[in-house]
C-alpha positions as CSV (number, residue, x, y, z in Angstrom):
1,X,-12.4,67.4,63.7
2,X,-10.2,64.9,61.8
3,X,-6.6,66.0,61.1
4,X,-4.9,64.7,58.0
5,X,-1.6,62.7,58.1
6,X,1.1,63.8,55.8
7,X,4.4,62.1,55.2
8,X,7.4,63.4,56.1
9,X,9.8,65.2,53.5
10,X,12.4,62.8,52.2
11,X,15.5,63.7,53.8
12,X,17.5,66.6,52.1
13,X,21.1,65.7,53.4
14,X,21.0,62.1,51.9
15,X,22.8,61.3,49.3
16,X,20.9,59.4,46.5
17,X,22.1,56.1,45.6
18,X,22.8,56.0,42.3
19,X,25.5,53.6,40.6
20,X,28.3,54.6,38.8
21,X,28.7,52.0,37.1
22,X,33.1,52.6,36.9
23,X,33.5,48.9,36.8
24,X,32.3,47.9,33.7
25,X,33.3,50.9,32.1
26,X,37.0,50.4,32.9
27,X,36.9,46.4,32.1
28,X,35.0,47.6,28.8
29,X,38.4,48.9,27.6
30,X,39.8,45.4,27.3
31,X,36.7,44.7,24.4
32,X,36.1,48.0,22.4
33,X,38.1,51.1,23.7
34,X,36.2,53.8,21.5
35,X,32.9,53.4,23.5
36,X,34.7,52.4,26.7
37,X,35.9,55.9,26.6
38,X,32.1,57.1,26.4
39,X,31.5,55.0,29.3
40,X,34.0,56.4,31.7
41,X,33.3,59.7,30.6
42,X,29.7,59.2,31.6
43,X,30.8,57.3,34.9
44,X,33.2,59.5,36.0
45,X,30.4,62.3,36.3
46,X,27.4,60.5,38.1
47,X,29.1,61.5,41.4
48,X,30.1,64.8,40.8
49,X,26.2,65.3,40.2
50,X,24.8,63.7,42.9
51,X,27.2,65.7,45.0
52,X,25.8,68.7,43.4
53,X,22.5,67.7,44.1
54,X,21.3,67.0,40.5
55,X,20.0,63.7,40.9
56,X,17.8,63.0,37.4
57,X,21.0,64.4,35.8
58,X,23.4,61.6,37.8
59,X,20.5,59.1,37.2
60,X,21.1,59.9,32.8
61,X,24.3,59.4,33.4
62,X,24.6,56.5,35.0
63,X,22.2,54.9,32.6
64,X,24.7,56.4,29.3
65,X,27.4,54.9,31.2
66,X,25.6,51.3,31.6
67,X,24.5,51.6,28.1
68,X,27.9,52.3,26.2
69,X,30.0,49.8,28.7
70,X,27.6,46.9,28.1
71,X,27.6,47.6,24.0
72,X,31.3,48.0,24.7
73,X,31.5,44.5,26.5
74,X,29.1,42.9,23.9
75,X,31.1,44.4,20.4
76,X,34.2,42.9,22.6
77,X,33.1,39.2,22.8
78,X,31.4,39.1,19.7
79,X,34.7,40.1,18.1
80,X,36.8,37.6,20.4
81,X,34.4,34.9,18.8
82,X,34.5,35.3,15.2
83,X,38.8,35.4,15.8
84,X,38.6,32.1,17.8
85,X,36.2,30.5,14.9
86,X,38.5,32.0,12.5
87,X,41.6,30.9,14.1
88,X,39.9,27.3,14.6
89,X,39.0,27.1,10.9
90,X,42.8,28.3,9.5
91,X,44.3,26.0,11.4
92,X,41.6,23.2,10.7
93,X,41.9,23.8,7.0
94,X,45.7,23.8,6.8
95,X,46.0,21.0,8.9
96,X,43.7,18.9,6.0
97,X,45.6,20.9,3.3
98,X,48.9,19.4,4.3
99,X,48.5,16.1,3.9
């Protein structure tokens, strides 16, 4: 008579690794603050649910938070760019203007 194996249960007590992704949410402020305010919003509660044991709920969150930090970031140094060209370009121009 052959006996079949099972694996143990994961462990209940654990708490599931999921990033908060705080960081970026907080730098993101520096680039574009209306989403970076999404993002910490959405940071700020992936612990509070894996705490509470709702880890597919901590996991959404997490990923809103990456998601609006990283569009933050992006919006940020796309805008930083286009004023540095713009800048480089006023001042070229008026440089060749003046003389």
């Amino acid at each position: 008579m052959s006996q079949q194996w099972n694996p143990p249960p994961p462990p209940t007590g654990a708490p599931a690794n999921v990033p908060n992704y705080l960081i970026p949410a907080i730098l993101s402020v520096f680039c574009c603050w209306p989403l970076s305010i999404v993002a910490i919003i959405f940071a700020a509660q992936v612990n509070g649910k894996v705490a509470s044991g709702d880890i597919q709920g901590a996991m959404d969150a997490s990923k809103k938070a990456k998601l609006f930090s990283f569009i933050g970031i992006g919006i940020g140094l796309v805008a930083y760019i286009l004023i540095f060209i713009w800048w480089v370009l006023v001042i070229g121009l008026s440089a060749l203007g003046s003389r």
